[in-house]
N, C-alpha and C positions, 0 to 999 in steps of 0.2 A: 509800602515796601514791596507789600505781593505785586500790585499792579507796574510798579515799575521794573519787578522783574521779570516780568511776562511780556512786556514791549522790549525791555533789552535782548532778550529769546529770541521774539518773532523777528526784532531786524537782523537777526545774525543769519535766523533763519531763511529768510530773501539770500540773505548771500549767499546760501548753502546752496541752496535749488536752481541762482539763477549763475552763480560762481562770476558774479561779474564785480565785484566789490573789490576797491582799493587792497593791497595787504596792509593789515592791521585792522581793517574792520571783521573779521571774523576770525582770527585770530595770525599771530607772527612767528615768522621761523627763529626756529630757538636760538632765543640770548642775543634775541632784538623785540624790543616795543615790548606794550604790556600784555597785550591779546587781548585785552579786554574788549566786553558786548558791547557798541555805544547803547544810549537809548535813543528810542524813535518810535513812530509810529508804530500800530499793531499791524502786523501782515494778514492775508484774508485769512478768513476763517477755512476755504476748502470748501468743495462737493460734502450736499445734503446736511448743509445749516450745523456744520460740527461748532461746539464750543467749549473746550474744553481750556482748564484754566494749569498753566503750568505752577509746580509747590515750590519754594523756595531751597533748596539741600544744599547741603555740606556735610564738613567732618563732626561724628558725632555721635549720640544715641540714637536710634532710632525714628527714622520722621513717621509723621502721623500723613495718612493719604484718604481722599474718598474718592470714589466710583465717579469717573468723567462721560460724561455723554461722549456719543460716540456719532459717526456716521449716520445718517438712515440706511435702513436695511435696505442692501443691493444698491446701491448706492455707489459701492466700490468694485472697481476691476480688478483681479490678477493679469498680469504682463508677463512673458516668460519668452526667458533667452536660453538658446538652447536645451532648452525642455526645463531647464530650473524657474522658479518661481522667485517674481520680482511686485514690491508693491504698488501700489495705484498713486502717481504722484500728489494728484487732488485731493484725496485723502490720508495719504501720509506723506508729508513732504520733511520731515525730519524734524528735530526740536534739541536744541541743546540743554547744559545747563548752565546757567550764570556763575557757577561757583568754581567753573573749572575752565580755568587759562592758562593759553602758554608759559605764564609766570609762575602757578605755581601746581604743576605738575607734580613736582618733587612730594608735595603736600596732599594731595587727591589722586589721582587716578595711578599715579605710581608710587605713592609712597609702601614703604616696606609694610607688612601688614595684612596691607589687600586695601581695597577701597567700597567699593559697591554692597557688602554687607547691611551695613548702617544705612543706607538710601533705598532699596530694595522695598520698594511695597511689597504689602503683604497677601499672600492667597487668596484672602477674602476679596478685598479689593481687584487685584488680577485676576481673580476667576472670574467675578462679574462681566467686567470687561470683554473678557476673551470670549465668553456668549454672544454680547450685544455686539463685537465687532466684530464676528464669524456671522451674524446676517447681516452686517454691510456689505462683508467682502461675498458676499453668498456661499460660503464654506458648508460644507454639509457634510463632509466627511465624520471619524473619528477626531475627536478632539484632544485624544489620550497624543495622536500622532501629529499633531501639529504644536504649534511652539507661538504663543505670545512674544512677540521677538522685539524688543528696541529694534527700529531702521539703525538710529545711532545708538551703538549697544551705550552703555555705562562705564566700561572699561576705556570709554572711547568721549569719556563727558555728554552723551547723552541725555536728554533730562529723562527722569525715575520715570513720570507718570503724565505726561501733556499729551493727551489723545493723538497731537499728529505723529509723536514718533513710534507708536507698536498698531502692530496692526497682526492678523494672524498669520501667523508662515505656514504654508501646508507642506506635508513632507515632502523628499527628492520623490521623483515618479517611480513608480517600480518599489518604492519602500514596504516592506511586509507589514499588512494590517495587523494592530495588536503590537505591533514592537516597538513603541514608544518615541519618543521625539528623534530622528536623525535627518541634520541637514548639513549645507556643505561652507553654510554664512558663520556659523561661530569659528572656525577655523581660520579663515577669512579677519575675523573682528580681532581673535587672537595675537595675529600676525601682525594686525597693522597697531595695535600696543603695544606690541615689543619693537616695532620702527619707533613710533612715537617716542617711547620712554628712553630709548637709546640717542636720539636725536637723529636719526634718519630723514625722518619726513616732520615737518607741522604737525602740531593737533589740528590747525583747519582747513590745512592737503586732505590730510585722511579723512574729518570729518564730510569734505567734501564729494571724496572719491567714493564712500561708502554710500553717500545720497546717492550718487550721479548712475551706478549699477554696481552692486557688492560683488558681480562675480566678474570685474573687470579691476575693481580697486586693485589690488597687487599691482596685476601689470602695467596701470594706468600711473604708480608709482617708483613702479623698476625692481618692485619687492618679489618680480617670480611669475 
């Protein structure tokens, strides 16, 4: 079951990166088709031999996670647009979750509640991580000021914990040392959930726009 759901991931994940996929393979606009991931092969693993294994989630108690290999250090580039920070495709090229479809929205990522709670690795687990993949990305800053960030947030069906979707965000430029995480992409992820949940855009428009550059998602869907 784990392995078949880490190739239904990674095909969806080809669509996301390459946005070339039929609709319905990565997901359908609302209240048509199922959305659902097919299965298919595994897509590449990325720059510096990453392999990281995506966990199965849904609604629930609490999942259990371990510490994924990451990058090799340096490894990965920062890309930035207009002085913001954008991540290295090669090594994060985004990662869904299988559990979260255009179909049943209502039940995951919008249902009344919250969603992401229950999915959410745990500190132990993410702090590790956010070490080993701040010498991929060569991050050297403070750590207090950067942000373990989903590419594809959770709000956003995101998978929790597949190496390719977080990678480290380092703050806006000019951000005061010492002042803890502020960047301009949760705002961004915010926005584009309350399109989705409304029925504005797809879950696989947005999932797409958020790969394709976070700080053009909005406009690239008419959301501003």
């Amino acid at each position: 079951m784990r392995s078949a759901h880490r190739a239904a991931s990674s095909v969806v994940l080809s669509c996301l990166v390459l946005a070339g996929c039929s609709s319905g393979s990565v997901g359908s606009s609302p209240g048509a088709g199922s959305g659902s991931a097919p299965a298919g092969p595994s897509a590449s693993a990325g720059r510096g031999g990453l392999s990281g294994r995506a966990i199965p989630v849904g609604a629930g108690p609490q999942k259990q996670y371990t510490v994924q290999q990451q990058p090799a250090a340096g490894s990965c580039h920062y890309r930035h647009v207009k002085g913001e920070p954008l991540e290295d495709p090669a090594c994060t090229p985004g990662a869904i979750s299988p559990a979260v479809t255009q179909t049943n929205l209502a039940s995951t990522i919008c249902r009344a509640g919250g969603y992401t709670k229950g999915i959410r690795p745990s500190t132990f687990v993410t702090g590790r991580e956010k070490e080993l993949n701040a010498a991929s990305y060569g991050y050297t800053g403070r750590m207090g000021n950067a942000e373990y960030d989903h590419l594809i947030s959770l709000q956003l069906g995101g998978d929790p914990n597949d190496p390719r979707n977080l990678w480290v965000e380092p703050p806006d430029p000019g951000h005061k040392a010492g002042g803890g995480v502020n960047n301009k992409k949760d705002p961004v992820e915010t926005k584009l959930h309350t399109a989705v949940c409304s029925g504005k855009v797809s879950l696989a428009a947005a999932q797409r726009a958020i790969v394709s550059d976070w700080t053009t998602a909005l406009s690239s869907l008419g959301l501003g």
